[in-house]
N, C-alpha and C positions, 0 to 999 in steps of 0.2 A: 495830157489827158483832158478832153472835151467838157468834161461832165464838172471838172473842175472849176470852171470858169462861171459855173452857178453860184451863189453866192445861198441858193435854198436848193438843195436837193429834193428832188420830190419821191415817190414810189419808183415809179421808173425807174430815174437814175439809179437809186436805192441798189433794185435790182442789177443791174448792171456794174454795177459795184462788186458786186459776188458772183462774177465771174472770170474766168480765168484769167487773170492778167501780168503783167510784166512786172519784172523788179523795178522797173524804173518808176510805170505808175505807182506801184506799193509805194515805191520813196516820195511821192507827191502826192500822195492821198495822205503818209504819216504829216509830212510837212504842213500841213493845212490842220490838221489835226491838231500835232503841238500847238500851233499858235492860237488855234481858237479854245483848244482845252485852257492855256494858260491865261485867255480873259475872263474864261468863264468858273475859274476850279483855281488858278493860282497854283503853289507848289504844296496846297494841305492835302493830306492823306492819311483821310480817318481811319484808325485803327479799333477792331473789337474782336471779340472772341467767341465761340459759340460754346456752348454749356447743353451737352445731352441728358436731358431729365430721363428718360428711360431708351428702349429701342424694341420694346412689343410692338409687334405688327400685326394686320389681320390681312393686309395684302399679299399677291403672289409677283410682284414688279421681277420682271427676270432680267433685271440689269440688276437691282438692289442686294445687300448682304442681308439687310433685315425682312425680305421675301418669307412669310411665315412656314413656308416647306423649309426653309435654311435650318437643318439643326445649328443651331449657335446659343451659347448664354444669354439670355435674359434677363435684363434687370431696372430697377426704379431706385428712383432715389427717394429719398424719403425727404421729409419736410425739415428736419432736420439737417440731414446731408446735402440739400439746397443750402442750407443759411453757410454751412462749412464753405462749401463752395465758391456763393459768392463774393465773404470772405477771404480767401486766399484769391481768390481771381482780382477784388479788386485793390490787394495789396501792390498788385505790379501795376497798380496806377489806369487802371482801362475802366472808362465809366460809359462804354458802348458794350451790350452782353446781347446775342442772337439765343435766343431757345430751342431747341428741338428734340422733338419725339418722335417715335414710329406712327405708325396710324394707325393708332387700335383705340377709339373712343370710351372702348369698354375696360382697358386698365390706364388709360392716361384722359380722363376724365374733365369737362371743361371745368369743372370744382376743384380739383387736382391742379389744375393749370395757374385759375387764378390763386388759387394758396400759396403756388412757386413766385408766382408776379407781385404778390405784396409783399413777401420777402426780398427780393429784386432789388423792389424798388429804393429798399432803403441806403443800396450800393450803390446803383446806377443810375446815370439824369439816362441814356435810351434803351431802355427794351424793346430788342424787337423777337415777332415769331416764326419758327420753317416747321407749322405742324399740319394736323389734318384740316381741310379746307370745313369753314366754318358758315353757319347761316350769318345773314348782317345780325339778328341779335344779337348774336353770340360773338362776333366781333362788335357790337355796342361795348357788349360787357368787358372783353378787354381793353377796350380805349380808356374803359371807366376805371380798370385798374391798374391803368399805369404804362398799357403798352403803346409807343409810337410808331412802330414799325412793322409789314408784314414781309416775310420774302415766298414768294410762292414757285414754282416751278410747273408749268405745264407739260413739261418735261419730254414730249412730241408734238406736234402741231399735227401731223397727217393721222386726220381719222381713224386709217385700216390698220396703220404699223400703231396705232396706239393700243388701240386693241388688244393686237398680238403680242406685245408689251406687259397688257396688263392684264390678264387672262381672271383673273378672280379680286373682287373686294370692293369695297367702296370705292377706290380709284379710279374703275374700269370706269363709269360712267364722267363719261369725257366732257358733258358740256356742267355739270357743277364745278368739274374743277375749271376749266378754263372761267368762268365765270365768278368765280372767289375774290380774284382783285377789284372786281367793279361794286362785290358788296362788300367788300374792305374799304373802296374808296365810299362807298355810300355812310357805311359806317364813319368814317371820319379820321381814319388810321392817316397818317398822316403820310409815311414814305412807306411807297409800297416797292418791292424789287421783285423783280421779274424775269426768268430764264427760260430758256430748253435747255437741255441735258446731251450735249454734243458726243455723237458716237452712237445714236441711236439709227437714226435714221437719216436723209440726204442733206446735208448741212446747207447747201444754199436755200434750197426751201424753207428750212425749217427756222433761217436766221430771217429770212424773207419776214415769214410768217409772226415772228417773235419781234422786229419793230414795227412791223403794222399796226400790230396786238398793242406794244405800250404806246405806238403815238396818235390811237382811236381814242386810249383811256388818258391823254394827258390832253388831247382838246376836249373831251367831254368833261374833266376835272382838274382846270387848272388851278386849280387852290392845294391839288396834290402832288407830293413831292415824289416822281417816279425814277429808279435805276434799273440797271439790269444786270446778270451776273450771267458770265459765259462759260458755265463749267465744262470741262471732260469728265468722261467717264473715268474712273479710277477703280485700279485691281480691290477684289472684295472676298471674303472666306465665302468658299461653296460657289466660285464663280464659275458658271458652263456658257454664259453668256456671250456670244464675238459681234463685238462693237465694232462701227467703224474707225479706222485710223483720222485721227484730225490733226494735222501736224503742224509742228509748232507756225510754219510759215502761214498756214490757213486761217488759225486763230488768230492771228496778227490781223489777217486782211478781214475778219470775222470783226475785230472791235471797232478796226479805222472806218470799216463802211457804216456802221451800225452809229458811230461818234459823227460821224459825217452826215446822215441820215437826220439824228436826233441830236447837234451841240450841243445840247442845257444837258445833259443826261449824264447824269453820275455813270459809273463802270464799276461794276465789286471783281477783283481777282482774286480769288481764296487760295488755300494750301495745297488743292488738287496739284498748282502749277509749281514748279523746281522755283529755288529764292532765285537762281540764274535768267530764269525767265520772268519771273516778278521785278526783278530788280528792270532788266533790258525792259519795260513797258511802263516804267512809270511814266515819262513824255507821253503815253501815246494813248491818252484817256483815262487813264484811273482813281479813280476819289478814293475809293474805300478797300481795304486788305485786312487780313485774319493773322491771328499773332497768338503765340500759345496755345496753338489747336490740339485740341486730341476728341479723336471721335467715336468712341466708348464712354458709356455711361462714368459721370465723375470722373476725379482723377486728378482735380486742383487741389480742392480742400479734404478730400474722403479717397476711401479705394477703389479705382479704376475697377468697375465690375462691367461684366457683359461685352463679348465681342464686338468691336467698334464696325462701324456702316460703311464703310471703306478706307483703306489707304491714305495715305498724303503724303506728301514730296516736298512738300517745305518744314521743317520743324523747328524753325526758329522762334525762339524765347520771345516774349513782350520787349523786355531789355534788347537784345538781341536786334530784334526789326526799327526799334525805336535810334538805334546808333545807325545801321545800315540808310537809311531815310536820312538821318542826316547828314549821313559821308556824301551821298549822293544828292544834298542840295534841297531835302524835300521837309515842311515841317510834319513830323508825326502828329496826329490831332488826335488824344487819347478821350479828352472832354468838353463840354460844350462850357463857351462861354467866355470862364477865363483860365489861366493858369492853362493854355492849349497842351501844353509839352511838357514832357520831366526833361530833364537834363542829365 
């Protein structure tokens, strides 16, 4: 493979990358991959877990469960059922916690938010956020209490399918959200991660378009720490939605172009993907995975209330991912600093 023998892949190449090709290339685009992942990433692989503070929405996303047509349970946790929470989450030793809510500013409130985050904080050295896209103020304000991380999802790149996608709410208008990471990174957030929502629309565009998109924002802000996460879409209550098929061989060649494209570039693979297929992809770019998930409001420290936001295929324990990582070679990174691993 031609393109290989670059030592900087540019756009082009990029593209060309994501297009049909042989197994033989895949096994020499991995092969480049492992070895420049492992100078630049080693064998840690940070571990954290998300925490849904509620799942009100005011959106109509028709891939989403929390689509505000979706009759499903409702619920918030309370200030309280926060502190429960982060308590029992960070018993199993995990001092990285992701936050997220539906998008409804008017029951999950930027006041609300930070009240969750200075309880957080007392468990966790990183908090990061997957909520409604914020002005730079308003991400000031969270850097000020305590958050280091945003994950954002643009979740299509092509204008017209976003649209159609997102037919009613705050969402629809396509260029504040795509524009969220740039006043996250203005604000000062420090790692910011970044997706499309694979199955929506034509994946090699949309993967095209999504490192462009982070390797605009990491030469305009190189003091910021940028990843990306490559999800699928996963089955959801009330789903009428038909996604495209992205299969597992796609995804593969999805992250070696995108690691090849971007070396320094963290990879999140969360719980959408089977532990079979987490485990087959640690070599081939991955920094960061999700451990103890559930995605319904609570459910660590208090009662799992409110229909969860979709599915997931992995359900392994904290414990659980923490042995797996090591059977296979890799150190689990639960927190920063020191004391990296439980044993």
């Amino acid at each position: 493979m031609d393109i290989l023998k670059s030592r900087i892949i540019t756009e082009e190449m990029f593209s060309k990358l994501l297009e049909p090709i042989s197994n033989g290339s895949l096994e020499l685009m991995a092969s480049r991959v492992s070895e420049e992942h492992l100078k630049h990433f080693g064998k840690a692989i940070t571990l954290y877990t998300p925490l849904y503070l509620a799942n009100y929405c005011v959106n109509q996303c028709v891939y989403c469960g929390y689509n505000a047509k979706n009759k499903i349970k409702r619920h918030q946790l309370s200030l309280k059922d926060v502190e429960n929470e982060a308590l029992a989450i960070s018993q199993s030793g995990l001092r990285h916690i992701l936050i997220l809510t539906g998008e409804s500013e008017k029951d999950t409130p930027v006041s609300y938010i930070l009240d969750a985050i200075t309880i957080l904080k007392k468990y966790f050295d990183s908090i990061a956020i997957e909520i409604y896209p914020l002005s730079t103020e308003d991400y000031l304000k969270m850097v000020d209490a305590g958050v280091d991380s945003l994950t954002i999802y643009q979740e299509v790149y092509d204008r017209t399918r976003y649209q159609e996608v997102h037919p009613y709410g705050p969402k629809s208008d396509y260029d504040y959200r795509l524009n969220a990471a740039e006043r996250a990174a203005k604000a000062g957030i420090f790692h910011i991660n970044m997706g499309a929502l694979l199955g929506i629309h034509h994946w090699q565009s949309e993967v095209f378009a999504l490192g462009c998109h982070v390797k605009a924002l990491q030469d305009e802000y190189p003091g910021i720490n940028f990843s990306i996460s490559v999800p699928r879409i996963r089955p959801f209550i009330g789903q009428s939605f038909e996604s495209i098929e992205i299969e597992d061989r796609v995804l593969v060649q999805i992250i070696l172009a995108l690691k090849l494209f971007l070396p320094s570039m963290g990879i999140t693979l969360s719980t959408r993907e089977s532990a079979d297929f987490r485990d087959s992809m640690l070599p081939l770019g991955i920094s960061k995975m999700s451990a103890g998930v559930m995605t319904s409001v609570g459910g660590h420290g208090s009662d799992s209330e409110g229909d969860a936001q979709f599915d997931i295929a992995d359900n392994r324990s904290v414990e659980e991912m923490v042995k797996s990582l090591k059977k296979h070679g890799y150190q689990p990174v639960l927190k920063d600093w020191v004391d990296l691993c439980i044993e």
